[in-house]
N, C-alpha and C positions, 0 to 999 in steps of 0.2 A: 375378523382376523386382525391379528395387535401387528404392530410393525415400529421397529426401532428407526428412529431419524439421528444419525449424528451428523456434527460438522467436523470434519480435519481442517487446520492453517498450519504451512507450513511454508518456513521464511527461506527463502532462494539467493535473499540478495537483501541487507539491511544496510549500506553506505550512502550515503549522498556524495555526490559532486562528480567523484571521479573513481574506479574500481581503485584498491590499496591494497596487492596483493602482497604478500610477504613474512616473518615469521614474527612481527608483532602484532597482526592481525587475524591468529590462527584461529584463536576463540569465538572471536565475534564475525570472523569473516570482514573481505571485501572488498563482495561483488555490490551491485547498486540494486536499486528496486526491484524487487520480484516477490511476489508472496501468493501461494499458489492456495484456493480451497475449493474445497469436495465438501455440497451438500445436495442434500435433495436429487442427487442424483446426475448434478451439473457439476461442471468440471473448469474453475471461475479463473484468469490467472489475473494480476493485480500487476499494472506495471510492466517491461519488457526490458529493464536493463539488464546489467550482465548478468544475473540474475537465472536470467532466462536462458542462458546455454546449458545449464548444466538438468535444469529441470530440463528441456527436450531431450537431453540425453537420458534421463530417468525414464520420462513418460515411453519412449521409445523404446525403452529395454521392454520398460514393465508391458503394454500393450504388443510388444512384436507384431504380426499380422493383422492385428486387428484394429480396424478405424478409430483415430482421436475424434471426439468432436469437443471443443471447446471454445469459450467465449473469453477473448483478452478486452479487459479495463485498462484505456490510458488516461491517469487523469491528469497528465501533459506532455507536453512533445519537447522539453527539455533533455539533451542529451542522455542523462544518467539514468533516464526514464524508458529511452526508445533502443538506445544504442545494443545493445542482446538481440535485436528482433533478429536481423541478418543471420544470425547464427544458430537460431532457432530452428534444432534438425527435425520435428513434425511437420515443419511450412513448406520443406521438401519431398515431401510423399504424398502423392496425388491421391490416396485413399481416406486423409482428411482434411478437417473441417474448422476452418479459423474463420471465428468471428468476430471482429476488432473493431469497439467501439468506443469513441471518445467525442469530444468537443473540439472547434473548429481551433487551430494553432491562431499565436497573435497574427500573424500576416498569411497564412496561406493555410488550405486545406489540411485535412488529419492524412487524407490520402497522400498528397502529395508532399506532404511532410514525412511522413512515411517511406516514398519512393526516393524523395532526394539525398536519402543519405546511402541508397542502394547506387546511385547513378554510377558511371563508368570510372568517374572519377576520383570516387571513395572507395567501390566494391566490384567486385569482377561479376556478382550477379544482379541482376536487377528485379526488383519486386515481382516484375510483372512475368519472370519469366522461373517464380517458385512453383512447382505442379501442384502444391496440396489447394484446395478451397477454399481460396481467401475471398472475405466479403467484408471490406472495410465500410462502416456507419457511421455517420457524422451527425452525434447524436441534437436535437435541439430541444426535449421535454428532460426534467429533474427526476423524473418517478416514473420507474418503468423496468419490466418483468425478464426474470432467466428463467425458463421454465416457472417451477415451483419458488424461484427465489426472489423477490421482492427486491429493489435497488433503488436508494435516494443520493442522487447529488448534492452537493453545497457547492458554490463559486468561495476557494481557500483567499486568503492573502497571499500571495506570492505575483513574484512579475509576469505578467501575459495572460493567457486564458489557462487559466489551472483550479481543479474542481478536488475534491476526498468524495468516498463512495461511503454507502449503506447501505449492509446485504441483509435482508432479513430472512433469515433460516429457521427451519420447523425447531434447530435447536437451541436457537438464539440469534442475536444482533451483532453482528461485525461493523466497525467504522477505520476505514483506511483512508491516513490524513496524511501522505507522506512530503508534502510542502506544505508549511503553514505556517503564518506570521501571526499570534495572536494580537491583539491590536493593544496598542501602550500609551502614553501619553510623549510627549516631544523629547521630554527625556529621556525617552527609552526605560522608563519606570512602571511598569505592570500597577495600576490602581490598586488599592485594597480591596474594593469592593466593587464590582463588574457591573456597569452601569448603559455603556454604549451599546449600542442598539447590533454593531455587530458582533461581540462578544457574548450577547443576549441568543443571538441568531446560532454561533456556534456551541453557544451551551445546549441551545435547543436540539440539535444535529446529533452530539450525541449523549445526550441523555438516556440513563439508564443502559446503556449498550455493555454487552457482556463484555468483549473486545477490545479495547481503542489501540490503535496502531498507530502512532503520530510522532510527525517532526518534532526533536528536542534535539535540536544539532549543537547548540551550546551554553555552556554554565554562563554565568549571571555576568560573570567579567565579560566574559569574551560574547556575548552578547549587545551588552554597552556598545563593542567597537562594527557592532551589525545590523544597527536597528533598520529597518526600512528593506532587508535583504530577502526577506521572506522565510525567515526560516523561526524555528522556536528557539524558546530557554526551557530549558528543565522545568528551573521553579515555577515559570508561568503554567504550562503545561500540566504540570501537578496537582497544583492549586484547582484548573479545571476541572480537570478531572474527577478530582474528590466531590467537588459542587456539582457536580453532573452523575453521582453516585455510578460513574462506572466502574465495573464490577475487577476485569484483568486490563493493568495499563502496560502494553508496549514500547519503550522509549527507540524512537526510530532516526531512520536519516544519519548514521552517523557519521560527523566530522572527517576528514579523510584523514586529516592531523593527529587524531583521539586513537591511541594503540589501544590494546585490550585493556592493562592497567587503568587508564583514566576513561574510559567505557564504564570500566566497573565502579569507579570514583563514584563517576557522575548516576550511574542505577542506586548505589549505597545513599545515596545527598538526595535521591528524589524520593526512595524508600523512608528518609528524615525526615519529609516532609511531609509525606501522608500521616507517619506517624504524629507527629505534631499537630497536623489536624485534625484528628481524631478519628482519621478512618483505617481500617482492614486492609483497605484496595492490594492488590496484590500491583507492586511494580517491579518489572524486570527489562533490560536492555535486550533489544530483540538479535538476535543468534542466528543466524546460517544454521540450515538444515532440522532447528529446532520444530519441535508438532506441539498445538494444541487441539486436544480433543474438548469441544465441547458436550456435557452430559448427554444421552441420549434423550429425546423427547418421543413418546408412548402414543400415538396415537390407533382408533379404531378403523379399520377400512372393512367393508362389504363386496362383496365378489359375488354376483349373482351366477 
């Protein structure tokens, strides 16, 4: 029996820093991290900032009575990252199932990083007191399975303990990088030519990957005045990318500063730069509510 495999991705929340709600940020949205995909049959969420209110509001329409089960990705415990859990109306219904995995925060637990921002003090509810099925993992292996979906970690640049994921699906490869400092020289000058052993490492990470979803929080100026903050530049970002033959690039994380207008500056200036490099790659600034379908992949299954 043939059986069609697709992947859906579909972006929740693409801001860094801080949510920027308002009417020059209608286009690109912004709420903060969240990017939600369905493959294989798993139900994956990427990040829990603001993000993530308006997805459990979806997921909750769309399932009504019937049990979520899903696995949330944190790959750090930096505000913009966590701050939506609270408000994550699935975590409220004792008929599902959250599985929340991530890496240990710089100074205390993924749990308890988790709970202190619920404490009485911040929130009238506390973690411990959501009815749905929470089982928070504090993950310590790089490679390691969601059902049928394959998952690699990298350790990113950025301040504290902060990782990017890698989903491998029967219809392709996703890489979600949403903090990332590519590594530069003192000047804050990106190499011509990628030499260092961890720009080596992150070419490896995602290589070939259908998807790249990654930090490009600011153009080349205003990068100069950021170096060491963890975040990307466009042109660096680009640059990779093309040398890592990824196939659809993402430009993420964005700037809270950056309205729609120079969102789209900065998508136009990195679409330049592929082209000037000689590649296809398709580049666009990642969007609120936007889907990518990956093609369906064909495979055989037997059913005795």
């Amino acid at each position: 029996m043939q059986t069609n495999h697709s992947c859906r991705i579909k972006f929740w929340g693409v801001r860094g820093s801080v949510p920027t709600p308002g009417p020059s940020t209608v286009i690109y949205g912004g709420n903060t991290s969240c990017v939600e995909v369905r493959a294989d049959g798993e139900l994956i969420v990427l990040d829990a900032g603001s993000g993530i209110r308006p997805l459990g509001l979806s997921l909750a329409e769309e399932f009504g009575d019937k049990p979520i089960n899903l696995t949330l990705l944190i790959t750090h415990t930096h505000w913009d990252h966590i701050q939506g859990f609270p408000f994550f109306r699935p975590a409220y219904e004792a008929k599902n199932k959250l599985r929340i995995l991530g890496y240990e925060g710089a100074q205390a637990s993924l749990a308890s990083t988790l709970a202190g921002q619920m404490e009485s003090t911040y929130f009238p509810i506390a973690l411990g007191e959501m009815p749905s099925n929470i089982v928070i993992q504090e993950l310590r292996e790089f490679d390691f399975p969601i059902g049928q979906v394959r998952v690699q970690a990298w350790a990113s640049n950025h301040p504290g303990v902060a990782v990017g994921y890698k989903l491998f699906t029967s219809a392709g490869s996703i890489v979600y990088l949403p903090d990332n400092e590519p590594f530069t020289n003192k000047a804050g000058v990106f190499p011509a030519h990628v030499t260092d052993s961890e720009n080596v490492e992150l070419l490896s990470f995602i290589q070939d990957c259908d998807v790249l979803i990654i930090d490009s929080q600011y153009d080349r100026a205003e990068y100069a005045c950021h170096v060491g903050w963890g975040h990307g530049c466009v042109d660096d970002v680009v640059r990779l990318a093309v040398r890592a033959n990824v196939k659809q690039l993402f430009l993420f994380h964005h700037d809270p500063d950056h309205d729609d207008v120079r969102i789209s500056e900065i998508a136009k200036h990195g679409q330049k730069i592929a082209r000037e490099q000689g590649s296809t790659m398709s580049v666009e600034a990642a969007r609120e509510m936007s889907e990518i379908v990956l093609p369906s992949a064909i495979t055989n299954e037997s059913h005795g």
